[in-house]
C-alpha positions as CSV (number, residue, x, y, z in Angstrom):
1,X,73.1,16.1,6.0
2,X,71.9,15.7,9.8
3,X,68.0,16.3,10.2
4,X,67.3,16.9,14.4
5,X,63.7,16.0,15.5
6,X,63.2,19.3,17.7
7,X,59.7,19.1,18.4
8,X,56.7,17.1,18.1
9,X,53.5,18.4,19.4
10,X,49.8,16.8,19.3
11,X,47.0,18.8,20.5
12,X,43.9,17.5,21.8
13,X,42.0,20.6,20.1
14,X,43.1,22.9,17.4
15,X,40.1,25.1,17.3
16,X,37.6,26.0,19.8
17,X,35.6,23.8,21.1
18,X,35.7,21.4,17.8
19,X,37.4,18.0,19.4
20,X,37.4,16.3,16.2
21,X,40.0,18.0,15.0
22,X,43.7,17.3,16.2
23,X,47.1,18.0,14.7
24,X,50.7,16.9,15.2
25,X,53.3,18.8,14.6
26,X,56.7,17.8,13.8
27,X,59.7,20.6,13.1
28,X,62.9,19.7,11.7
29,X,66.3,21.8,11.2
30,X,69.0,21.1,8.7
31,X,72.1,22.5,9.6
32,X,74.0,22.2,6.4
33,X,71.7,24.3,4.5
34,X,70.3,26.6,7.7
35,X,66.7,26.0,6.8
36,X,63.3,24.5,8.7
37,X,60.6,22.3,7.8
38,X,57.7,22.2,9.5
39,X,54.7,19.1,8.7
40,X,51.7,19.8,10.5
41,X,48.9,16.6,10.3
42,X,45.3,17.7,11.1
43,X,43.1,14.8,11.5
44,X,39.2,15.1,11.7
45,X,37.3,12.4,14.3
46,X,40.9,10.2,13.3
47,X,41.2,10.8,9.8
48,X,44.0,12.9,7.7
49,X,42.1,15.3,5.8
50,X,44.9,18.3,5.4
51,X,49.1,17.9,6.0
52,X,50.9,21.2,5.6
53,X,54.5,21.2,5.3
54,X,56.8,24.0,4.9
55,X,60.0,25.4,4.6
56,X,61.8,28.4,6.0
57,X,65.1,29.8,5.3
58,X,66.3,32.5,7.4
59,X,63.8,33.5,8.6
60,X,61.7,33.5,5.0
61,X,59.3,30.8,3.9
62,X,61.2,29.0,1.0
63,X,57.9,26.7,0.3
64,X,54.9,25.9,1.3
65,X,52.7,22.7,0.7
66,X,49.1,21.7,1.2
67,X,47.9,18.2,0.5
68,X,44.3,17.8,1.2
69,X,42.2,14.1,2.0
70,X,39.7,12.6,2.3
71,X,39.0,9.2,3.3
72,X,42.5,8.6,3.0
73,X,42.3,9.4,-0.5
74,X,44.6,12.6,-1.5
75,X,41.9,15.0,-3.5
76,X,44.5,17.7,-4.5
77,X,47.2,20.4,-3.2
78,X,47.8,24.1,-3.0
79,X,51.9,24.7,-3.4
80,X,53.2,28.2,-3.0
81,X,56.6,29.9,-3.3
82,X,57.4,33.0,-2.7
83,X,56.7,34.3,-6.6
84,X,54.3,32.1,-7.4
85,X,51.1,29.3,-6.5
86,X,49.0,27.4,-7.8
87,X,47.0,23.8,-7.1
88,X,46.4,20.7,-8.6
89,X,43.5,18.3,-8.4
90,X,44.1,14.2,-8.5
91,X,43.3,12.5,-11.6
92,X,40.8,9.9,-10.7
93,X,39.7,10.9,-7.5
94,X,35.6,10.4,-6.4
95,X,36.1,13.4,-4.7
96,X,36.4,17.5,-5.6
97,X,38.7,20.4,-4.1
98,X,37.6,24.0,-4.8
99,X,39.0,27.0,-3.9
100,X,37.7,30.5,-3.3
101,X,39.9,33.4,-3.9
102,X,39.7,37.0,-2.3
103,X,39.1,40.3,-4.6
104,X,42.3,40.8,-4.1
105,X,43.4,37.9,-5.2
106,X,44.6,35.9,-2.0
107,X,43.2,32.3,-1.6
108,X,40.4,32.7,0.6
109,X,39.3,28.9,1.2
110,X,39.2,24.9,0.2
111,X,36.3,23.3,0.3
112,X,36.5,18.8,-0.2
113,X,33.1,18.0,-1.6
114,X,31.4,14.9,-3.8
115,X,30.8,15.4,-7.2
116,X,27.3,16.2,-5.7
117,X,27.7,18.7,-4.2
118,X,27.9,17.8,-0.5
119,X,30.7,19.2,1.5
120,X,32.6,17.0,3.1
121,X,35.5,19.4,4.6
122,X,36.2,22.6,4.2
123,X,39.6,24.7,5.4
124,X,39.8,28.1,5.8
125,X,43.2,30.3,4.4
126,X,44.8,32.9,6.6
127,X,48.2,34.5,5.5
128,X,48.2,31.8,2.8
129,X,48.0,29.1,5.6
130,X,44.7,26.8,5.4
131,X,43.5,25.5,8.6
132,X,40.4,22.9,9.0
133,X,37.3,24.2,9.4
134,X,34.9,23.1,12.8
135,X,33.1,20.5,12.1
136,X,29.6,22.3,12.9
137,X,30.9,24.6,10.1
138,X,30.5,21.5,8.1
139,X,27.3,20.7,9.4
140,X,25.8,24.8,8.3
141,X,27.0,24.2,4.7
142,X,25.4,21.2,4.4
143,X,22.1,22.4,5.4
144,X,21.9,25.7,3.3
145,X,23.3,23.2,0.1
146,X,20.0,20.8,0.8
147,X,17.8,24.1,1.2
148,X,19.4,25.3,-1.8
149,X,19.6,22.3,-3.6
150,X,15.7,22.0,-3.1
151,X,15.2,25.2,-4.1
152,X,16.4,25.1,-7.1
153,X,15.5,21.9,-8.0
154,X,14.2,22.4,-11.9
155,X,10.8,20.6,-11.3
156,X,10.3,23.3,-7.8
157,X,11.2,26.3,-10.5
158,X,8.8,24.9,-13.3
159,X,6.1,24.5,-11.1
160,X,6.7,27.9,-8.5
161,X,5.7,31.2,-8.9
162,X,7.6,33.7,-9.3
163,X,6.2,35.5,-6.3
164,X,6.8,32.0,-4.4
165,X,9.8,31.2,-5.5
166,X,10.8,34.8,-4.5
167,X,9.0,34.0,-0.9
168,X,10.7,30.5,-0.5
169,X,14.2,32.6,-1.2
170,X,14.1,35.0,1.7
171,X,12.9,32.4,4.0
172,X,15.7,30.5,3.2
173,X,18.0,33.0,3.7
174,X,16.7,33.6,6.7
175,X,16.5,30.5,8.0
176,X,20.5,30.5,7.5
177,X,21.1,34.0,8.1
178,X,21.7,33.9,11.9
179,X,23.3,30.1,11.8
């Protein structure tokens, strides 16, 4: 068996105008058995935080694999095939990996966090491809968590109003609304 390098690509910028992120791309075909795999390595500000690898068979995706970081530490991955997914999580990490999921079932999203609550990356999922989110994504989430962290903060409900607490609410959400 006879793997070829064909390409290696490394972008400057994956998304936007986000320059912290990069990936490299490497593509490799197998001859014997007529399939594709294809690793793609984002980094954020020079640190792995997602590698996606796949594999296609005639056209068709065989399998597809995410492995997501942080800090160099591997907090969990999302495999799929084509009858079936599902994710794990890493025994022992300091870290958590959540996922959001569509009505209809699709994954939506994977967010990286502390135990906390602060997010620490985030990746959106398109066609059951995740992607890193841009960093001032990261930044928005953040803030509304600390707003809404502070909100709900059981001394600040014990000691609020209703009517305030009600008043703090909509500020808050306006406050993020147009962010």
């Amino acid at each position: 068996m006879r793997a070829f390098i064909v390409f290696i690509l490394s972008c400057g910028s994956v998304l936007g105008g986000d320059s912290g992120i990069r990936v490299v791309t490497t593509v490799k075909t197998n001859a014997q058995t007529a399939s594709i795999s294809t690793k793609d390595v984002f980094t954020r500000d020079g640190q792995t935080n997602l590698v996606r690898t796949a594999r296609t068979k005639a056209g068709a995706v065989q399998i597809r694999i995410h492995r997501f970081y942080h800090e160099g530490v591997l907090v969990g991955d999302y495999v799929s095939m084509p009858d079936s997914s599902g994710f794990t999580t890493e025994a022992g990490s300091p870290y958590s990996v959540s996922f959001t999921f569509w009505p209809s079932k699709d994954i939506r999203s994977a967010v990286v966090g502390t135990k906390e609550g602060i997010v620490l990356d985030a990746f959106n999922c398109t066609n059951g491809i995740f992607s890193p989110v841009e960093s001032s994504e990261l930044r928005k989430a953040n803030e509304v968590g600390t707003d809404m962290k502070q909100l709900f903060a059981p001394e600040h409900v014990r000691k609020t109003s209703p009517e305030d607490f009600a008043r703090e609410a909509e500020e808050l959400v306006g406050r993020h609304k147009d962010k």
